[in-house]
C-alpha positions as CSV (number, residue, x, y, z in Angstrom):
1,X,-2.2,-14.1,-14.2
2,X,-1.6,-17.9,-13.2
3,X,-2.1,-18.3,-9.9
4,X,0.5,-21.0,-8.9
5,X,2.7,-19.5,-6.1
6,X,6.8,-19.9,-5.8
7,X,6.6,-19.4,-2.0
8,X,6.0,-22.2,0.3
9,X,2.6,-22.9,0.0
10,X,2.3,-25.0,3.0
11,X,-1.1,-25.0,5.3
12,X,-1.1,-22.1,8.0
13,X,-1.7,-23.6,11.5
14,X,-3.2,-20.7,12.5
15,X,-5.5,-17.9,12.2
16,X,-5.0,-16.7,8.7
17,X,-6.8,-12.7,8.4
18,X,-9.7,-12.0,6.0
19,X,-8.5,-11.1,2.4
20,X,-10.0,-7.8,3.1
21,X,-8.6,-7.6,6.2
22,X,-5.1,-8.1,5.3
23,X,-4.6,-4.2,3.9
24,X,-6.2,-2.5,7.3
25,X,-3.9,-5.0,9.5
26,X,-0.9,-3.9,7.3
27,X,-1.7,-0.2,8.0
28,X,-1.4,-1.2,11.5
29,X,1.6,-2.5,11.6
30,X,3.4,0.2,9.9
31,X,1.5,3.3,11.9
32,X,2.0,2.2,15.1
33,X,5.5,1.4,15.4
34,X,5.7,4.9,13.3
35,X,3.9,7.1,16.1
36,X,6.6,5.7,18.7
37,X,9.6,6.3,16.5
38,X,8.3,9.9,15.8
39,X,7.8,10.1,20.0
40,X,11.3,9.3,20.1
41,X,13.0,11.8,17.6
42,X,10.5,14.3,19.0
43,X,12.3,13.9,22.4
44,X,15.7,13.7,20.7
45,X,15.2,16.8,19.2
46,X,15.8,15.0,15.1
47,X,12.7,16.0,13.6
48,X,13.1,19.2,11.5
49,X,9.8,21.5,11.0
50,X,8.4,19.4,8.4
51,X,8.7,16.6,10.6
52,X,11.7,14.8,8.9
53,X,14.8,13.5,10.6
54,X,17.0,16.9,11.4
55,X,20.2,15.2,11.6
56,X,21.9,12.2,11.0
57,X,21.7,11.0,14.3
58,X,17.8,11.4,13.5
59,X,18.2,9.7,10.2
60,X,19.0,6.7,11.9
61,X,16.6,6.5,14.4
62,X,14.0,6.9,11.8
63,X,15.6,4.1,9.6
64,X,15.6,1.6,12.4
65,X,13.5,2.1,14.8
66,X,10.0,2.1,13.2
67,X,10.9,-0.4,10.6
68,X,12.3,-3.0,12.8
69,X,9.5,-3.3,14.9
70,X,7.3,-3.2,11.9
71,X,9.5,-5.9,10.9
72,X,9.7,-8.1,14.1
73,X,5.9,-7.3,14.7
74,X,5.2,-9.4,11.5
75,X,7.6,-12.0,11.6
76,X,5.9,-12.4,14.9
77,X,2.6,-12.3,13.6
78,X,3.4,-14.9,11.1
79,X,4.7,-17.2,13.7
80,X,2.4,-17.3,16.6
81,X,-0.9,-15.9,14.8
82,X,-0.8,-17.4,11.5
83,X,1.5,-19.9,12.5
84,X,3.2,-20.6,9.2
85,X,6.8,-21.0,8.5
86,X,9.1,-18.0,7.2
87,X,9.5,-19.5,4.0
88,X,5.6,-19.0,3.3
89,X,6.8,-15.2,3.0
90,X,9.4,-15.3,0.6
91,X,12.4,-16.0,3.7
92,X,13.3,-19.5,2.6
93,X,16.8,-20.8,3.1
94,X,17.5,-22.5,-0.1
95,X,20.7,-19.9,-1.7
96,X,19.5,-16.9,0.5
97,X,22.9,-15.4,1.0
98,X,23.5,-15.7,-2.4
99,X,20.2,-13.8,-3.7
100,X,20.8,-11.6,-1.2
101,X,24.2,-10.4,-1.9
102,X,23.6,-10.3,-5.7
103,X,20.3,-8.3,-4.6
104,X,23.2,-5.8,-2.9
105,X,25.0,-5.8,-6.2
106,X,22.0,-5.0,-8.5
107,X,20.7,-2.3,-6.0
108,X,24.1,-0.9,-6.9
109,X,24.1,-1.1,-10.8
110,X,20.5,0.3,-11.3
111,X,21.0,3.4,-8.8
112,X,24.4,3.9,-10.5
113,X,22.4,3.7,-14.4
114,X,19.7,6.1,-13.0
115,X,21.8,8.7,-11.6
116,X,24.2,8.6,-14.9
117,X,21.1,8.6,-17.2
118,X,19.7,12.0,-15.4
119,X,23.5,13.5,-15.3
120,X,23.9,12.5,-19.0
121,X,20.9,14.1,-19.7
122,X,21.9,17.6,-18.4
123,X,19.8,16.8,-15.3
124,X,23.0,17.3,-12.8
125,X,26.1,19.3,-12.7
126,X,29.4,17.7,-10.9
127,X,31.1,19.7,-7.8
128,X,33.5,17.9,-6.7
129,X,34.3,13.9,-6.6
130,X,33.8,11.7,-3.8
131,X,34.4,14.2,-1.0
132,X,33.3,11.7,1.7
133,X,37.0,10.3,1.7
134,X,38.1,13.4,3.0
135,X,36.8,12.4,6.2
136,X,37.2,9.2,7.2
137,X,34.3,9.4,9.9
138,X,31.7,10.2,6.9
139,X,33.1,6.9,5.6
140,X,32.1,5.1,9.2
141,X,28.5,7.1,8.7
142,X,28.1,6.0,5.2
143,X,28.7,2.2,6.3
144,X,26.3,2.5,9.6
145,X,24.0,4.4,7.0
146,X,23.9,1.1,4.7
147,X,22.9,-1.1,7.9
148,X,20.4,1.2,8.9
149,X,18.9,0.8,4.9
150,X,19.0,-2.7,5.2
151,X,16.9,-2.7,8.3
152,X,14.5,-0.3,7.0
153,X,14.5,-2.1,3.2
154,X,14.2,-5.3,5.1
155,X,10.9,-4.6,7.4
156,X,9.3,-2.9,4.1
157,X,10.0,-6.3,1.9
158,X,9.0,-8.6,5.0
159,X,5.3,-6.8,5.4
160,X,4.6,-6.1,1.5
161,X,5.9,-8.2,-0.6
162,X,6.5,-11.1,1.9
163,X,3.4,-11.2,4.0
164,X,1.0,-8.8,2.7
165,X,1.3,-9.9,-1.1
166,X,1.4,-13.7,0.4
167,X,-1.2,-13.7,2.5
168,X,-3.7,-12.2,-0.2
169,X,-2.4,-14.3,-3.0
170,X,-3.6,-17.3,-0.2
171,X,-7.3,-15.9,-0.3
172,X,-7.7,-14.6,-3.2
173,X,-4.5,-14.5,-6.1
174,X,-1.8,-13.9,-7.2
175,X,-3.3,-10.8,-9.1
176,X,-5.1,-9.8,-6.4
177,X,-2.3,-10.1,-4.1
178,X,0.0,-7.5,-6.0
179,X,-3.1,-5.2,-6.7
180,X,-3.9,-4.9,-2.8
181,X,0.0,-4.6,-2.0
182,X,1.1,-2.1,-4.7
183,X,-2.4,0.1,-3.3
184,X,-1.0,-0.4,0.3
185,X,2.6,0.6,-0.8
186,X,1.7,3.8,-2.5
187,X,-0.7,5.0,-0.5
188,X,1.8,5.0,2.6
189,X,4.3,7.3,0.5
190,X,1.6,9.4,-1.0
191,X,2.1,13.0,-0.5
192,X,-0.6,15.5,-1.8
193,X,2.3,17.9,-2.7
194,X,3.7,15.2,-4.9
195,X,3.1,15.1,-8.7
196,X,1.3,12.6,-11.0
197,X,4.8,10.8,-11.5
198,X,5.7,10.3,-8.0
199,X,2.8,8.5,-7.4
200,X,2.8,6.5,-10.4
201,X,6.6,5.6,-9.4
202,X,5.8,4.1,-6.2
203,X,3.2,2.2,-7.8
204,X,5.6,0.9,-10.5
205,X,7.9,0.3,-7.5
206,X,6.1,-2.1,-6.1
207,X,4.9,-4.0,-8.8
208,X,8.7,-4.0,-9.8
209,X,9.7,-5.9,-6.1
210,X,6.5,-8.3,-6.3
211,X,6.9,-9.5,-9.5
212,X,11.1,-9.4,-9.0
213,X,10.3,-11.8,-5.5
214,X,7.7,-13.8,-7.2
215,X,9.8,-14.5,-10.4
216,X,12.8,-15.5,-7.8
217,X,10.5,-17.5,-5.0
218,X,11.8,-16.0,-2.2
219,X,12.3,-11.6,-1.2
220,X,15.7,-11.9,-0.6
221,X,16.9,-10.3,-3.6
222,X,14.4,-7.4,-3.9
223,X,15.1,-7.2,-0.1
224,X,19.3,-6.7,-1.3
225,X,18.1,-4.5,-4.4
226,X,15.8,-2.5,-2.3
227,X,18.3,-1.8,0.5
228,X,21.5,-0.7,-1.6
229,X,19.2,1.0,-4.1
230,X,18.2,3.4,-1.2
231,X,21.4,3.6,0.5
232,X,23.4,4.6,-2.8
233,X,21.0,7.3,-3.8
234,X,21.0,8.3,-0.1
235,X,25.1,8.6,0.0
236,X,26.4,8.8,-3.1
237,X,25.8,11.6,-4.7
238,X,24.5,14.4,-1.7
239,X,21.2,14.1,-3.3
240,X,17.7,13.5,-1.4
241,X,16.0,10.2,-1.3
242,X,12.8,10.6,-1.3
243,X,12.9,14.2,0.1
244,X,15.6,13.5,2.7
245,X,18.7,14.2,3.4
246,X,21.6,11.6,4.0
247,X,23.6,14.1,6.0
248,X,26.7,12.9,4.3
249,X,28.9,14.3,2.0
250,X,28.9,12.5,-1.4
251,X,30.7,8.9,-1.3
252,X,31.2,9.3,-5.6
253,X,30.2,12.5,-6.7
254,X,28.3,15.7,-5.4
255,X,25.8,16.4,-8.0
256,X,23.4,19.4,-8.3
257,X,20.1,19.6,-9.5
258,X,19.8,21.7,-13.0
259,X,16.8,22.5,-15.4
260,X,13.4,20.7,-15.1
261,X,12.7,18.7,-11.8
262,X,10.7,16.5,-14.3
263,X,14.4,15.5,-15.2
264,X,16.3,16.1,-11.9
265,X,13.6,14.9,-9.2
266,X,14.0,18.5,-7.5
267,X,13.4,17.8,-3.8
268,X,12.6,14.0,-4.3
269,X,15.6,13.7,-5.9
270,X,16.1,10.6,-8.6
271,X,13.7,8.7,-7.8
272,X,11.4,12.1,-9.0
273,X,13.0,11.4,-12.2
274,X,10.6,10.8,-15.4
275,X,14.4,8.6,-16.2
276,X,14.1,6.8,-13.0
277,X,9.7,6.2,-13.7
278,X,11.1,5.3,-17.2
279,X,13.5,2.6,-15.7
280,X,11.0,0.9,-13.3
281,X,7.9,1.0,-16.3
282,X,10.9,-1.1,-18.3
283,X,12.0,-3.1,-15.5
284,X,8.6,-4.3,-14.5
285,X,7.4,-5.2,-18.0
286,X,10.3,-7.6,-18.4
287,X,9.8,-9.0,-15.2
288,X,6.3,-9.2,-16.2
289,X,7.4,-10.9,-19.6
290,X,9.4,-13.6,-17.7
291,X,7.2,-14.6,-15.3
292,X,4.5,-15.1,-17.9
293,X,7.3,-17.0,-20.3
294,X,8.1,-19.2,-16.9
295,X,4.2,-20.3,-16.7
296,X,4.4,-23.2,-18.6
297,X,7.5,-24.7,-17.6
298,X,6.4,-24.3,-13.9
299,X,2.7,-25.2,-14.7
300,X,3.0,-28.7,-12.4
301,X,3.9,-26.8,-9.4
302,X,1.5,-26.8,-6.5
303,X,-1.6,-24.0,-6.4
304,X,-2.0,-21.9,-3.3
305,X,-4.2,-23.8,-0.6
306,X,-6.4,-21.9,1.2
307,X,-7.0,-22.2,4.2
């Protein structure tokens, strides 16, 4: 893989981390902000038994406490450690709101395809159509819900594929950079309950978001994508994401599971999906396929200096 980076490539000013280091201080940063969140449900009384968010008063805690200070603990990092602008990690200004927004709208089409792939497939039954407008304070907690997910999708794309996958890419390559981040990614949602595919799908998610932000320059619009993705398979259709619970009712349509979970998710819900590891396998090779075809058209542009 070439290893010409889109971010800025500017000179840190700074203390840049080890290569190697880079995936032990990224664990860091994620587990500690993650023991004081849980401290805080704990207290609150929002963790269930198996220690995920009870309620939805727990949900949101969980979405934006942990992850912003994961996220404001690396942007901080980057500033007064590395000392190296934002744009080094993918948070350039050049169209952000745009990318961003049409990051919000794709999140939306793909979640939608997924869902409608598994229900077409016999995967889901319908019970009833967007219930959540029979209240119109499920609609307020479906659009705080959609804040807290792009807090929580924001802090994930900041660390991985803006810092970690940046910082790597810096020491060693671009390769290299994806390889250590997609390892990071996936072992932090690895369960040992979970089967083959659910590991394989957060692998294939990740390498989905760093080559979508590498073939764009910037993580704004995997940051967009990755918070609507969530958020719709979160409200939409009373479904879990990722084994929780929105503690909504459905915002489009209340689906339940039917036949195989290797078709339904079961308790992941979609993203458990073979359909949905089908979908990101796709995805990614055509990302893959485009930021190879870009190579030579981009081949002047400046090679990572390290530092």
């Amino acid at each position: 893989m070439r290893t010409n980076f889109p971010f800025s490539v500017e000179p840190a000013r700074g203390w840049m981390p080890w290569g190697i280091l880079v995936p032990f201080l990224s664990l860091l940063f994620v587990v500690v902000p993650a023991i004081g969140g849980n401290e805080l449900l704990r207290h609150l009384s929002a963790l269930n038994a198996k220690g995920d968010p009870a309620n939805l008063l727990g949900l949101v805690l969980f979405l934006i406490v942990p992850f912003a200070a994961t996220g404001l603990i690396v942007l901080a990092w980057v500033r007064w450690v590395e000392r190296r602008s934002f744009a080094s990690v993918g948070l350039g200004h050049a169209e952000a709101r745009q990318r961003f927004l049409r990051g919000l709208a794709i999140g939306v089409a793909t979640a939608l395809a997924v869902v409608a792939a598994i229900w077409a497939a016999g995967g889901y039954a319908a019970h009833g159509y967007a219930p959540a407008f029979a209240a119109p304070v499920s609609l307020a907690h479906i659009g705080v819900l959609l804040l807290c997910f792009i807090v929580q999708a924001g802090a994930e794309e900041i660390l991985f594929r803006g810092w970690m996958l940046s910082a790597v890419a810096r020491k060693f390559n671009v390769a290299t950079g994806i390889a250590f981040t997609t390892a990071v990614f996936a072992l932090l949602h690895f369960d040992r309950q979970s089967p083959w595919h659910d590991v394989l799908l957060s692998v294939l998610f990740s390498v989905f978001a760093c080559l979508w932000a590498l073939r764009e320059g910037s993580i704004w619009g995997v940051m967009g994508w990755h918070a609507t993705w969530n958020w719709l398979l979160a409200v939409g259709f009373e479904v879990p994401i990722t084994g929780l619970d929105s503690y909504t009712p459905a915002l489009l349509v209340k689906l339940v599971p039917q036949g195989s979970r290797y078709l339904n998710g079961g308790p992941v819900g979609p993203e458990g999906s073979l359909l949905c590891l089908a979908f990101f396998l796709i995805a990614s090779a055509w990302l893959l396929w485009r930021y190879f075809s870009s190579s030579g058209s981009s081949s002047g542009s400046p090679s990572v200096q390290r530092p």
